[in-house]
C-alpha positions as CSV (number, residue, x, y, z in Angstrom):
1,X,18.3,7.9,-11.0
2,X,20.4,7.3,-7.7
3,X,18.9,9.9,-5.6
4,X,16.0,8.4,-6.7
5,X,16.8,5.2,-5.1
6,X,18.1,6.7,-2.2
7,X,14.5,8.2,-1.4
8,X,12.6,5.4,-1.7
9,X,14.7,3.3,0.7
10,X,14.9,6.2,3.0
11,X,10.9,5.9,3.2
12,X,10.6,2.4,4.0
13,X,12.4,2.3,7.7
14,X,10.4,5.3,8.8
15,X,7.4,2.7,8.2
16,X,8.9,-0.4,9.2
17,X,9.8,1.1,12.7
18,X,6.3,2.7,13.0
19,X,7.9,6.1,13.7
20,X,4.3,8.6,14.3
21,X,4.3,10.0,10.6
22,X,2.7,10.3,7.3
23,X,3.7,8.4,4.2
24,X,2.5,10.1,1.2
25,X,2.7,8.2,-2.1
26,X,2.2,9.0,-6.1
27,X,2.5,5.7,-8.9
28,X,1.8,5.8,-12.4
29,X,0.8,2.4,-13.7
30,X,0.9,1.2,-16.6
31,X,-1.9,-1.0,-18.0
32,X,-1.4,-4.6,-16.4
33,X,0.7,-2.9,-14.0
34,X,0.7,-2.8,-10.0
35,X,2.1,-0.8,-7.4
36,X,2.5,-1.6,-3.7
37,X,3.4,0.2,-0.3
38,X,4.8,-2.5,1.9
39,X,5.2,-2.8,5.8
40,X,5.4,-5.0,8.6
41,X,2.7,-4.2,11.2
42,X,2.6,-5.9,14.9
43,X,-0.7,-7.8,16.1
44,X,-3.7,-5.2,17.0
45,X,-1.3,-2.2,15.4
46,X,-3.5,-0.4,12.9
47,X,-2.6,2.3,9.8
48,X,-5.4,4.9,8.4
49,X,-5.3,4.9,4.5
50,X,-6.5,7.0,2.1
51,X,-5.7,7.1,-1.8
52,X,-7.4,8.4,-5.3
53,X,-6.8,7.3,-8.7
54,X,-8.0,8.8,-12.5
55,X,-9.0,5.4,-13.2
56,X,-10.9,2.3,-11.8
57,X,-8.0,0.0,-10.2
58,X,-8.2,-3.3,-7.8
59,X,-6.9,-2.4,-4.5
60,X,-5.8,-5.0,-1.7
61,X,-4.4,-5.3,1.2
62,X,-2.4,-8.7,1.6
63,X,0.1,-11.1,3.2
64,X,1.8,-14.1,2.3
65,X,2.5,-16.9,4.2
66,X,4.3,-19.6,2.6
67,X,2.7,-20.3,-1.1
68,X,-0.4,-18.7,0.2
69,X,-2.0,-15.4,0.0
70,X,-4.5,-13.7,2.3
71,X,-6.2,-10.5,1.9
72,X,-8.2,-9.3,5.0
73,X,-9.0,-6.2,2.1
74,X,-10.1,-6.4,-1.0
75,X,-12.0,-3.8,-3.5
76,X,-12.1,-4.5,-7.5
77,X,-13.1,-1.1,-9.8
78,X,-12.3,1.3,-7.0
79,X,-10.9,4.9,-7.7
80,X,-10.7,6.0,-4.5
81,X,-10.5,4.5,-0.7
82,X,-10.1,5.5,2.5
83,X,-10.0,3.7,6.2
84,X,-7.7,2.2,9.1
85,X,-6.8,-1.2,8.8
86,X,-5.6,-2.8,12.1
87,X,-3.5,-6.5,11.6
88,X,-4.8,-9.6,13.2
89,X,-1.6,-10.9,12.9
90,X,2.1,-9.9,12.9
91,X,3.1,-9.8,9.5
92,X,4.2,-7.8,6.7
93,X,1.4,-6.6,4.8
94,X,1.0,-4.6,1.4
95,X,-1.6,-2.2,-0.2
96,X,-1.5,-3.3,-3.8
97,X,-3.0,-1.4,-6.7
98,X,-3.6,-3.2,-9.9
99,X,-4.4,-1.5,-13.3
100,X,-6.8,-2.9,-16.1
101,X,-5.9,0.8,-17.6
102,X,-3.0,3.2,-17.0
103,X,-3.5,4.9,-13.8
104,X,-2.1,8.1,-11.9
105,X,-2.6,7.1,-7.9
106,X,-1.9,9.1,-5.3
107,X,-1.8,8.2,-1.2
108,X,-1.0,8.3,1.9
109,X,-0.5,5.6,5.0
110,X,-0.4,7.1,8.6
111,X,-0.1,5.2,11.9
């Protein structure tokens, strides 16, 4: 369970600091479940996605500021997606998944 732990956190600076790599992911979700891959991007700085999943899921990409939620991305029903996504704003943004059924996803987030 710890070295668990340890990986994941040693993931999310490489992405944060927009070190030149490529950030593979895999999630099972449960039914009602959700999984997100978080990072803060700077204004005009852009990531190419690409993911798959055995089932329908809603994907989004989102940001909060304050109460509020925006998503410049958005996709209900999808099992698979695949594009860059540059920021109009400095933020922190996250590519959420959302299951209506379990789900096996698997990723991967490059600069």
């Amino acid at each position: 369970m710890t070295s668990r732990i340890l990986l994941v956190i040693a993931c999310f600076p490489v992405l944060a600091a927009g070190a030149e790599s490529t950030h593979t992911f895999s999630a099972s979700v449960s039914p009602g479940g959700m999984h997100e891959e978080c990072m803060k991007l700077a204004r005009d700085e852009t990531r190419r996605y690409e993911w798959a999943s055995d089932a329908p899921v809603d994907f989004n990409i989102h940001y909060h500021e304050g109460n509020e939620v925006f998503y410049p991305v958005k996709r209900d029903g999808a099992k698979k997606g695949k594009d860059t996504f540059k920021a109009k704003i400095a933020q922190d943004y996250c590519w959420m998944w959302t299951a209506k059924t379990a789900a096996k996803i698997e990723g991967k987030l490059e600069k």
